[in-house]
N, C-alpha and C positions, 0 to 999 in steps of 0.2 A: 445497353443500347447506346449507340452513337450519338453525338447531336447531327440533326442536317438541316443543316441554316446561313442562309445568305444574309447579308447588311447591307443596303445601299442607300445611299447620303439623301437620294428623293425617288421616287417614282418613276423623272425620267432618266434619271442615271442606271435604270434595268435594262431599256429597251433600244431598240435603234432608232437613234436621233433624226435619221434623213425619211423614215418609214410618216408616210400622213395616212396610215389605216386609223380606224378608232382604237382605241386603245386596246378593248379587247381582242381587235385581228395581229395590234402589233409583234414583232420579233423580237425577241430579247438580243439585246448585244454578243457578240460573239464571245466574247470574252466569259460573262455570265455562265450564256450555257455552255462553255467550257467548265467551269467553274461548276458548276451544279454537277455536269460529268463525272469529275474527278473526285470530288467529294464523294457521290455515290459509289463510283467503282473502288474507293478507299475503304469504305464500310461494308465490306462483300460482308466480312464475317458476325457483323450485327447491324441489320438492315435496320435505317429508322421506319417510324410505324407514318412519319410525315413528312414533309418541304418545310420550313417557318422560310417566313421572308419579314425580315426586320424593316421600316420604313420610319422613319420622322414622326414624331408623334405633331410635328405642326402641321403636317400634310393632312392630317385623318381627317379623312370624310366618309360620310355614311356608304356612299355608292363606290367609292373606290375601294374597299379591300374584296368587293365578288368578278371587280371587273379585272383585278393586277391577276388575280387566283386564274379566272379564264382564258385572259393571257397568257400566262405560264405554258399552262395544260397544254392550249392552240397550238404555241413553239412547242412543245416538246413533241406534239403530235408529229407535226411538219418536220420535225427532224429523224425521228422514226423513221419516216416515209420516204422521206430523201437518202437519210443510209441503206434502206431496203433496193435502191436501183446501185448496183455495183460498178463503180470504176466510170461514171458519166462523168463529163465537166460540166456542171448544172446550167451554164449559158454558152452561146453562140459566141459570143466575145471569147471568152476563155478558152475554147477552141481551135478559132481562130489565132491566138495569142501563139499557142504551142504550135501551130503548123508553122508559125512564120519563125517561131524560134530555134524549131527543128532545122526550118531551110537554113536559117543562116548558123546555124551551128556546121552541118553538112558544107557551106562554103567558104567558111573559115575553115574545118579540115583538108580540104581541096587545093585551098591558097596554102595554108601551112606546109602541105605537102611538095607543091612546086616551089615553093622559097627553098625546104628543103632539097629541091633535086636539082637544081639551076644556078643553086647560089656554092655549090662545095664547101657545105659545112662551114662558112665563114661568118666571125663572133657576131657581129650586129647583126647577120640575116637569120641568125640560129634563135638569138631574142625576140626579132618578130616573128618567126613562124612560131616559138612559146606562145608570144603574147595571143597571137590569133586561136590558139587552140584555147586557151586560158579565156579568150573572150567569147567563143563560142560557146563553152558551157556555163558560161555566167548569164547570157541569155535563158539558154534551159532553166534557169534557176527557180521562178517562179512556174511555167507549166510542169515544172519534178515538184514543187513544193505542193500544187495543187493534186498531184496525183495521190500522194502519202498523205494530204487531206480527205481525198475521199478515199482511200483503203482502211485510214481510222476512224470513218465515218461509219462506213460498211463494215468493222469489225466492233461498233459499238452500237449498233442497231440492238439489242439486244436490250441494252442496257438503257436504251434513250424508251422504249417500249414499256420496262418495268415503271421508269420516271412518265410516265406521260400517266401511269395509273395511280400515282401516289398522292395520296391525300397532301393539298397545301392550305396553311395557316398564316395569315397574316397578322402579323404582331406591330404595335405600336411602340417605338423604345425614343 
């Protein structure tokens, strides 16, 4: 059997720093529940029977190792449920973000194009119409990065489902 064990330096080094839920509604850092992900999807072939999550033994308090445990569970729930909606951008921002990055990608192609047809192939107009198309997709760059976020989101729903049922232990080290 594998181990499957996190270590983090305190408590709020789990969770997301800007979140003021109580602790047990909070989210875990992104990073984390990456981290828990991968660690899981690594042990396909011998699944641990539990989570351990390592914490400070200066930190220990009575009340916090059932509220870090329902914390956990809460995120993994929530992320379940968010991979289960396929291919959404989870905010209006983000949406937003890609239409205006769509548009000026499509009018940097547009200008690239007539630099191309106006200017006869000449060296310094050939570098700007590069440059423009080169700048156009570096826009896209983060609404493409959010897209392959939520396709690996939605192709690990599965996996965030089995994690939201797994028993967690909080260890004091």
């Amino acid at each position: 059997m594998a181990e499957f064990a996190i270590r983090a330096p305190s408590v709020d080094d789990l969770f997301d720093p800007f979140s003021t839920e109580p602790l047990e509604d909070r989210p875990l850092r992104d990073e984390v529940r990456e981290r828990i992900l991968r660690v899981w999807i690594d042990t396909r072939d011998a699944r641990p029977q539990y989570l351990t999550v390592e914490l400070p033994d200066g930190q220990r308090r009575d009340d916090l190792a059932p509220l870090v445990k329902e914390a956990i569970r809460n995120d993994l729930r929530a992320a379940y449920e968010a991979a289960s909606k396929f291919l959404i951008f989870p905010a209006r921002s983000q949406r937003r973000e890609a239409y205006v990055a769509f548009g000026f990608l499509v009018v940097c192609l547009v200008a690239s194009s007539l630099f191309d047809k106006w200017t006869n192939n000449e060296t310094v107009f050939v570098g700007i119409s590069q440059g423009l198309v080169v700048l156009g997709w570096v826009a896209m760059w983060q609404p493409a990065q959010q897209l392959f976020q939520a396709i690996s989101l939605w192709l690990s729903r599965n996996r965030y489902h089995e994690l939201a049922e797994v028993p967690i232990e909080v260890s004091w080290v």
